[in-house]
C-alpha positions, -999 to 999 in steps of 0.1 A, spaced: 0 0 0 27 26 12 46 16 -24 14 29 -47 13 61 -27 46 64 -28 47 58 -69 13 81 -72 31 110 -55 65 103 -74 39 106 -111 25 140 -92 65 156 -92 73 139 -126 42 160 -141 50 193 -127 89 189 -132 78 185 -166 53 213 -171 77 239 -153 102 229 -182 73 231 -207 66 268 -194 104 273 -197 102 266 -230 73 289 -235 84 317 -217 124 312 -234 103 313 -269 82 341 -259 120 363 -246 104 366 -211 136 361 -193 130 370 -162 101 347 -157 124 318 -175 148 329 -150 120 319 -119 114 289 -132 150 280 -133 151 290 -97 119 271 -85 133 241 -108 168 245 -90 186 238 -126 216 253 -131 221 242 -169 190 260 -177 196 294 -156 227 295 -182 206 293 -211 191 322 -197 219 343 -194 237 332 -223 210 346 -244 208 376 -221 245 384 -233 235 383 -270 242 415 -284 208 417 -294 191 417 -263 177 449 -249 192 466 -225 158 464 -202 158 430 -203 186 427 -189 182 456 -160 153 437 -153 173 400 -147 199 418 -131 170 437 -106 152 405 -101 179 385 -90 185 414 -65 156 411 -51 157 376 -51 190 378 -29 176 402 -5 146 383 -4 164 353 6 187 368 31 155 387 53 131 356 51 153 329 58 
C-alpha cells in the first residue's frame, strides 16, 4: 500500500517537473527572461539558468531586459537573506 502512494506521489513531481520545463520553453520562446529565470530557480537547474543568461549576453538583447534580470535576482537575494 505505502509503495502505490509512494509511486502516485513520485507521477504528481514527474508532471510538474515536466510542465515547469514546458513553461520554460514557453516563456524562453516568448523572450520573457525573467520569468524563465524563476522557473530555473523554482526548478533548482543550473544548466538552464545558463541558457538564460547566455541569451541575455547576446548582443541583441535589450538593454531592459537585462536591467530587469539583473534587478530581479537582486531582489531575489535580499529576499532570501531577510526571510530565511
Amino acid at each position: 500500500m505505502l509503495s502505490l502512494i509512494a509511486d502516485v506521489n513520485f507521477s504528481k513531481v514527474c508532471h510538474a517537473f515536466c510542465v515547469f520545463r514546458y513553461l520554460f520553453q514557453l516563456l524562453m520562446e516568448a523572450g520573457c527572461l525573467e520569468w524563465a529565470m524563476l522557473v530555473c530557480v523554482i526548478l533548482r537547474d543550473a544548466v538552464l539558468f545558463l541558457r538564460v543568461v547566455n541569451l541575455a549576453c547576446l548582443a541583441d538583447t535589450p538593454h531592459d531586459v537585462v536591467r530587469r534580470l539583473q534587478s530581479g535576482l537582486a531582489l531575489l537575494e535580499q529576499w532570501i537573506s531577510t526571510d530565511w
